[in-house]
C-alpha positions as CSV (number, residue, x, y, z in Angstrom):
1,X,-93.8,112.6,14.8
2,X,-92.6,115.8,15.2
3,X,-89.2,116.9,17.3
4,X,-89.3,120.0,19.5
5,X,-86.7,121.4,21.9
6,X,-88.0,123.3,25.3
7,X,-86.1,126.2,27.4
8,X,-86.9,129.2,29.2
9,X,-87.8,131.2,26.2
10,X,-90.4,128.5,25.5
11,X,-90.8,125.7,22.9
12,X,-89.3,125.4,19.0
13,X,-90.8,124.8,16.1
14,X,-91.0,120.9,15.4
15,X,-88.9,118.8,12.6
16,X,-90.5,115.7,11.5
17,X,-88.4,112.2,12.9
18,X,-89.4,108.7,11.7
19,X,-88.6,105.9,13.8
20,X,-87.6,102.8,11.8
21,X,-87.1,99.1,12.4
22,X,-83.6,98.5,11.5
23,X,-82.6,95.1,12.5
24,X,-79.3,94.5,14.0
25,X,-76.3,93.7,11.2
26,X,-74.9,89.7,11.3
27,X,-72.0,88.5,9.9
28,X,-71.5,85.1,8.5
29,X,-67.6,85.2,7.1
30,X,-64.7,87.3,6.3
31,X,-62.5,86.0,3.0
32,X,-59.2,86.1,3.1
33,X,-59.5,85.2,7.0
34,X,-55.9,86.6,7.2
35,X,-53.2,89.2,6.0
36,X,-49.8,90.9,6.7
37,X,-49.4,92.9,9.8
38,X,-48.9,95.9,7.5
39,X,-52.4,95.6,6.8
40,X,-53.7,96.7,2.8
41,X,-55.6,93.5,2.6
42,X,-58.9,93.9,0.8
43,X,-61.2,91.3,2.2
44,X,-65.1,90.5,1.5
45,X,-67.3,90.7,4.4
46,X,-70.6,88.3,3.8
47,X,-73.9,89.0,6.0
48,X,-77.2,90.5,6.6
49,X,-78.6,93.5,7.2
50,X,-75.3,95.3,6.0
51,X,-76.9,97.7,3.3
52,X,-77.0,100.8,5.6
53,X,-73.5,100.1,7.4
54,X,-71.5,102.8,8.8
55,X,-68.3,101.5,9.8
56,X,-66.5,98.7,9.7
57,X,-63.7,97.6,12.5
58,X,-61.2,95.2,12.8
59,X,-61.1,95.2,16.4
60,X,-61.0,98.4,17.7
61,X,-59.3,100.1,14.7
62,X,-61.3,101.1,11.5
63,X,-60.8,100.0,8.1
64,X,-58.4,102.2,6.4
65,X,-61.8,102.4,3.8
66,X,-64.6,100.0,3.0
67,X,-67.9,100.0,0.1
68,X,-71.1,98.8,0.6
69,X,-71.7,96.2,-2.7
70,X,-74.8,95.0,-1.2
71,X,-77.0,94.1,1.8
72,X,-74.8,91.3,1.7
73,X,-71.7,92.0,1.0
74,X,-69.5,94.5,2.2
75,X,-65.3,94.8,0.4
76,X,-62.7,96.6,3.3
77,X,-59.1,96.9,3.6
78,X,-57.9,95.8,6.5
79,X,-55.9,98.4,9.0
80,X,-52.3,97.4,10.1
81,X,-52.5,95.2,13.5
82,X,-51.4,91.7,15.2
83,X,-52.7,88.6,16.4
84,X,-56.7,87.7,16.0
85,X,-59.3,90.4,15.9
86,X,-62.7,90.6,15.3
87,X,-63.9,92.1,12.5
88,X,-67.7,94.3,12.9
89,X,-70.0,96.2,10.9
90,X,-72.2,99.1,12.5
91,X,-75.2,99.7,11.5
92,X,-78.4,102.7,12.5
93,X,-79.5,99.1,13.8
94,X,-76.8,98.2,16.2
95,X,-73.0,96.3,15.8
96,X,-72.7,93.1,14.0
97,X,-71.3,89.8,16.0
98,X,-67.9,89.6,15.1
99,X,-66.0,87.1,12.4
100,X,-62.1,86.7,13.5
101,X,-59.4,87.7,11.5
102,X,-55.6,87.2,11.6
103,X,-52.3,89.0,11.4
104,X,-50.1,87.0,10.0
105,X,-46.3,87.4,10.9
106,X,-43.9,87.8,7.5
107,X,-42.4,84.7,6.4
108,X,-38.5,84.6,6.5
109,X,-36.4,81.9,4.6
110,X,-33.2,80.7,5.9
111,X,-31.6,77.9,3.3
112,X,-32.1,75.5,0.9
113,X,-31.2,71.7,1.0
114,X,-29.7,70.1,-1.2
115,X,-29.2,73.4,-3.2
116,X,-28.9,72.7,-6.7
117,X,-30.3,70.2,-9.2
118,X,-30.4,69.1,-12.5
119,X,-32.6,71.6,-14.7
120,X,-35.3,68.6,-15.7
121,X,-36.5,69.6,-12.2
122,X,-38.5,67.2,-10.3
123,X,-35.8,66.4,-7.1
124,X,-37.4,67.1,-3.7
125,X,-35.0,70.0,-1.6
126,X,-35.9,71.6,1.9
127,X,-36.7,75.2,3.1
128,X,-36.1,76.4,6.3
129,X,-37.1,79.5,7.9
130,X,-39.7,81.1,10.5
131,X,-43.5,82.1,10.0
132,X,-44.1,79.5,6.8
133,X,-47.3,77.9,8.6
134,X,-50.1,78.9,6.0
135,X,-47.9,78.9,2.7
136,X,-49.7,79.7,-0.5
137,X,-47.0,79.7,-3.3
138,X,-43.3,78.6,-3.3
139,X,-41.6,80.0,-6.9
140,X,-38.2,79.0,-8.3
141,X,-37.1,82.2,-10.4
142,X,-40.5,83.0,-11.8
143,X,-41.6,79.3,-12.1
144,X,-43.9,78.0,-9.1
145,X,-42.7,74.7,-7.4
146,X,-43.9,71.5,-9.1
147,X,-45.9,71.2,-5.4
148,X,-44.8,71.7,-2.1
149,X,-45.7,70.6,1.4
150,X,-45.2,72.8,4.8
151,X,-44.3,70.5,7.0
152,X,-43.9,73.4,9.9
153,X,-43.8,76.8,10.8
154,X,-40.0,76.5,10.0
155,X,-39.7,73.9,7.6
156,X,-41.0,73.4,3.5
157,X,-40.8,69.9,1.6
158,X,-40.6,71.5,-2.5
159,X,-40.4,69.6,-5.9
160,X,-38.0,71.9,-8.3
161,X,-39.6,72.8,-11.5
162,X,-37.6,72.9,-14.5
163,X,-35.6,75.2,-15.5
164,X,-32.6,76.2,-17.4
165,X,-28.9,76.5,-16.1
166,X,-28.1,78.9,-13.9
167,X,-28.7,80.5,-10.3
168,X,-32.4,81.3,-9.5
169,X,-34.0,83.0,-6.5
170,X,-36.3,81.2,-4.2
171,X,-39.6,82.7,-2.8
172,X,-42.3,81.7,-0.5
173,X,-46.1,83.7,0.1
174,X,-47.9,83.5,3.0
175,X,-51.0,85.6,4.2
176,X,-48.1,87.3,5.8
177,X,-45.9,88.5,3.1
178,X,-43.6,87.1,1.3
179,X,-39.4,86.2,2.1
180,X,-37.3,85.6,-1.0
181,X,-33.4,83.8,-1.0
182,X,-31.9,85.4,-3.8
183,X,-29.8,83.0,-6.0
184,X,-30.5,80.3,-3.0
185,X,-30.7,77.3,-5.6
186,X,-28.5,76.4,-8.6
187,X,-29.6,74.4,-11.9
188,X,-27.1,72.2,-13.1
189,X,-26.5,70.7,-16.6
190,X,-26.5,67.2,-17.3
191,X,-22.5,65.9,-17.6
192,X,-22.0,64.7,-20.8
193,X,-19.1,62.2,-21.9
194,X,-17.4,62.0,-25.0
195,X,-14.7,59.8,-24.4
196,X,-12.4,57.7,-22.1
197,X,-8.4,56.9,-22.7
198,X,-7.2,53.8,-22.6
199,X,-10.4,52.2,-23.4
200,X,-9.5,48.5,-22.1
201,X,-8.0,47.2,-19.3
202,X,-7.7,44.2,-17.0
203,X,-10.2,42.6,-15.3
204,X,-8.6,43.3,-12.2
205,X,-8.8,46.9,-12.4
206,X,-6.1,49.4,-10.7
207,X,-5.7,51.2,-14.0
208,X,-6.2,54.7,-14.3
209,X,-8.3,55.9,-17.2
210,X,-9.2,59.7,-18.1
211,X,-12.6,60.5,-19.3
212,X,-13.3,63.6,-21.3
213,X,-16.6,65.6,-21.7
214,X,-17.9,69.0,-20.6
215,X,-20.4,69.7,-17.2
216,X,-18.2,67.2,-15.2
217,X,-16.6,69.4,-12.0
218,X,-19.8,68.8,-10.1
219,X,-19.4,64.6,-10.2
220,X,-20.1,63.0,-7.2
221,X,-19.4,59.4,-9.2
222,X,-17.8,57.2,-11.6
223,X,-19.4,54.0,-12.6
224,X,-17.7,51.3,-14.5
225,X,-21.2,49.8,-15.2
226,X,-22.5,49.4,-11.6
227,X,-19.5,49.8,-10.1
228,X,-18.2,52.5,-8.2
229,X,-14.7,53.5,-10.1
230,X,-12.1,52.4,-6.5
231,X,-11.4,56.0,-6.7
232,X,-11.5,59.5,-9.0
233,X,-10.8,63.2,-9.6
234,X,-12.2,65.7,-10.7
235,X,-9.1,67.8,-13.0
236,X,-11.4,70.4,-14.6
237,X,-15.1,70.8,-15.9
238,X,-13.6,68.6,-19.0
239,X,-12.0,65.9,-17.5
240,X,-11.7,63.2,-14.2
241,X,-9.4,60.8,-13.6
242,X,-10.6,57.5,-12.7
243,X,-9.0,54.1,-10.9
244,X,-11.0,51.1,-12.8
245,X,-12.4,48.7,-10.2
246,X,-12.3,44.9,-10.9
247,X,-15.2,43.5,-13.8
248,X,-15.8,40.8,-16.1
249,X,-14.4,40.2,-19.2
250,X,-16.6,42.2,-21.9
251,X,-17.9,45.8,-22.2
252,X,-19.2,48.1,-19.9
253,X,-20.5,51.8,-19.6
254,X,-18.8,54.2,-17.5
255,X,-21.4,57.3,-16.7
256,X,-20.6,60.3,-14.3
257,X,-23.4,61.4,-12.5
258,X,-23.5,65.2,-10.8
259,X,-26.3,67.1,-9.3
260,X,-27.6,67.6,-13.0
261,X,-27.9,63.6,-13.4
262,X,-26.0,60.7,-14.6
263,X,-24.6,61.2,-18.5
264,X,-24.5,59.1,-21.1
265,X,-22.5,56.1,-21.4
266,X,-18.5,55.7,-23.0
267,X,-17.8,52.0,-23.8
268,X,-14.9,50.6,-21.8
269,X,-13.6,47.1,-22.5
270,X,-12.2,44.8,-19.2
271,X,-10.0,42.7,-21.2
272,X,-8.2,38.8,-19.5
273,X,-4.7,38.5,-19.9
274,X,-3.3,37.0,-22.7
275,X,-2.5,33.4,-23.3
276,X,0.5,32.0,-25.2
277,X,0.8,28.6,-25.6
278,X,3.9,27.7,-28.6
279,X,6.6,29.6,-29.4
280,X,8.2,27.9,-32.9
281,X,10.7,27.6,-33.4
282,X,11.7,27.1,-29.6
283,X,15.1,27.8,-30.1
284,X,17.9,29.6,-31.9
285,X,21.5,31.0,-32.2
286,X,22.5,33.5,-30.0
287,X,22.9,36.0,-32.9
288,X,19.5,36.3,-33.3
289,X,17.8,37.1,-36.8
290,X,15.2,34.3,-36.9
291,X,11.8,35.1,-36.8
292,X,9.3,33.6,-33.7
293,X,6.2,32.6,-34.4
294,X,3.6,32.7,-30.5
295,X,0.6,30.7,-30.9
296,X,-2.2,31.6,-28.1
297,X,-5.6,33.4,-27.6
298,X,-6.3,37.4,-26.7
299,X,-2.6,38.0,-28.8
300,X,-5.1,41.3,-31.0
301,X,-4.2,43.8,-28.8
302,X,-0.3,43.1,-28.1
303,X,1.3,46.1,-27.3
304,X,4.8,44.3,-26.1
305,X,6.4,40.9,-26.7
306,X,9.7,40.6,-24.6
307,X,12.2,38.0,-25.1
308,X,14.4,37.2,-22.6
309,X,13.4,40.9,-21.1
310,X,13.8,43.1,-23.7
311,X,11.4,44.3,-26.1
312,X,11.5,43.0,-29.8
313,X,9.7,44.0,-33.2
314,X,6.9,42.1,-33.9
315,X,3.4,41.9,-35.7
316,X,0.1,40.7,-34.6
317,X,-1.5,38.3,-37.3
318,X,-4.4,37.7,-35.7
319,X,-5.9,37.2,-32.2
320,X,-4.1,34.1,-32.4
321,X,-1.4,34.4,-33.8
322,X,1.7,37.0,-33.8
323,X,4.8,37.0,-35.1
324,X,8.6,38.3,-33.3
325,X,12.1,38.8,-33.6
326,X,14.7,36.7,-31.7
327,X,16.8,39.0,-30.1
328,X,20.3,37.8,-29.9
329,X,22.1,37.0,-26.4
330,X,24.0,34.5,-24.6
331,X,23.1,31.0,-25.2
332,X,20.7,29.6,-22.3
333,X,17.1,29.6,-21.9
334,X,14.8,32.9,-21.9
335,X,11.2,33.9,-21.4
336,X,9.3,35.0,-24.0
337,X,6.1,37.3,-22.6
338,X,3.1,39.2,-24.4
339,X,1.7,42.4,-23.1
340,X,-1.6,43.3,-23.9
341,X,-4.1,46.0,-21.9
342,X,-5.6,43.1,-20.1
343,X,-2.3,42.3,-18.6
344,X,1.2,40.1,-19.8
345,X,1.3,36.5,-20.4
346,X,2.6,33.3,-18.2
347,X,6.1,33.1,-19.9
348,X,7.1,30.4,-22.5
349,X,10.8,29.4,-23.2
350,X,12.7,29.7,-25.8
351,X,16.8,28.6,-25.7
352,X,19.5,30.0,-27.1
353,X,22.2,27.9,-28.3
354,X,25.9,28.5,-29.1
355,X,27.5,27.9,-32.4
356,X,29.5,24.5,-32.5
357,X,32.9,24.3,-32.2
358,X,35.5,21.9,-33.9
């Protein structure tokens, strides 16, 4: 048909107008269905009738640009905004129903509990914060979280990857942004022993040993196999002191364990207390100068014999035998004791007697 305009001076020439049947665009889904408040957000609108669309809204505000990939598909970038809108398409035909789409708030992290671990990774920690409903990614440095769980909008349950030692920055995405703690969560290395001095003791503990390694000043605890040690310290990222708790006669492994695990094992040795059960000769002058032979059990590891309280020379044989010097003193009965790490020996007797007079 032909389009003419009419005024006083009478009626124009006439341009040719073709009504079509355009149908009214319809919108199925939008994908993401959320994005930061700052907008940028390119999302894919999915529909009908979308070929000839002229503008595209997300709520009241236009996208800051959109293009037309097919009748069915149209790509946008969502304006800045808040809260739920509705996204439309216009069309010659008419405006589209709308899909909704979201605003999502900007994540912000607060802490991290515990926050350090052993660089194996695999120990579960906490984030709190605000906004951390919807979380798509947590990372540990560069390295995402073995899995994670958002438990609410201010709370994260994360398995730690593994890494190597050092500090490392935690970050969490949402459709909202993203928040990052920077050097929030440290990896530990695993404390490694080398040595413990003395290496025996009695079996009812109250000795204090030292133990020597490297990655130690973190330790949370000594064990003297399973057994807590009654008490340590922590001298230097080389050494801890330790009180030995009671144990059985044998060997046991001590390990210190610290946020980067439990190390390997020293061999420590709870030793009984030594037995002596014959002292031959039993008696002798009060000069001295003979030589004692103590018959008994656990005598390998003597480190004293005493007679009559003061230390004399002497010489282990064998774990049953050992052989001393009888110190000289006033005639009259003495004790005669063995010392060994695992404690001193139930005193035997041994007399001194006076030279004869005429």
């Amino acid at each position: 048909m032909q389009v003419t305009v009419t005024g006083p001076g009478g009626t124009s020439n006439g341009v040719p107008f073709t009504y079509t049947t355009a149908s009214v665009p319809v919108l199925t889904s939008v994908t993401p269905a959320s994005g930061p408040a700052a907008g940028g957000t390119t999302v894919t609108l999915t529909g009908t009738g979308l070929a000839t669309a002229g503008a595209v809204r997300f709520g009241s505000t236009p996208a800051t640009s959109f293009t037309v990939v097919s009748d069915t598909h149209i790509t946008a970038v969502a304006p800045a905004g808040t809260g739920t809108v509705r996204v439309t398409v216009t069309t010659p035909g008419g405006t589209s129903n709308g899909v909704s789409y979201t605003y999502s708030v900007t994540p912000a992290l607060s802490g991290v509990s515990p926050n350090q671990g052993p660089t194996s990774g695999g120990n579960t920690v906490t984030l709190t914060g605000t906004n951390l409903t919807g979380t798509t990614a947590v990372t540990f440095g560069a390295t995402p979280a073995t899995s994670f769980t958002v438990l609410s909008a201010t709370q994260i349950s994360a398995v730690v990857p593994a890494a190597t030692p050092g500090p490392v920055d935690i970050t969490v995405t949402t459709p909202g942004g993203t928040s990052t703690l920077q050097s929030s969560y440290f990896y530990v290395s695993t404390p490694v022993l080398t040595g413990v001095a003395p290496p025996s003791g009695p079996l009812s503990g109250g000795n204090t040993v030292t133990l020597t390694g490297v990655h130690l000043v973190e330790a949370t605890a000594v064990r003297f196999g399973a057994t807590a040690a009654t008490t340590f310290t922590v001298v230097s990222d080389t050494q801890i002191t330790a009180v030995v708790p009671p144990g059985a006669d044998g060997l046991v492994g001590i390990t210190v364990t610290t946020a980067g695990g439990t190390s390997n094992a020293v061999t420590y040795t709870y030793l009984a207390a030594p037995v002596v059960t014959t002292v031959v000769p039993n008696q002798g002058p009060t000069a001295g100068g003979i030589t004692l032979t103590l018959t008994g059990t656990r005598l390998a590891q003597t480190t004293k014999v005493l007679v009559g309280g003061s230390p004399a020379g002497f010489t282990v044989v064998s774990d049953t035998h050992l052989v001393a010097d009888a110190l000289p003193g006033p005639a009259g009965p003495v004790d005669v004791t063995v010392t060994t790490p695992g404690g001193t020996s139930a005193p035997q007797a041994y007399t001194r007697v006076g030279t004869p007079g005429i």
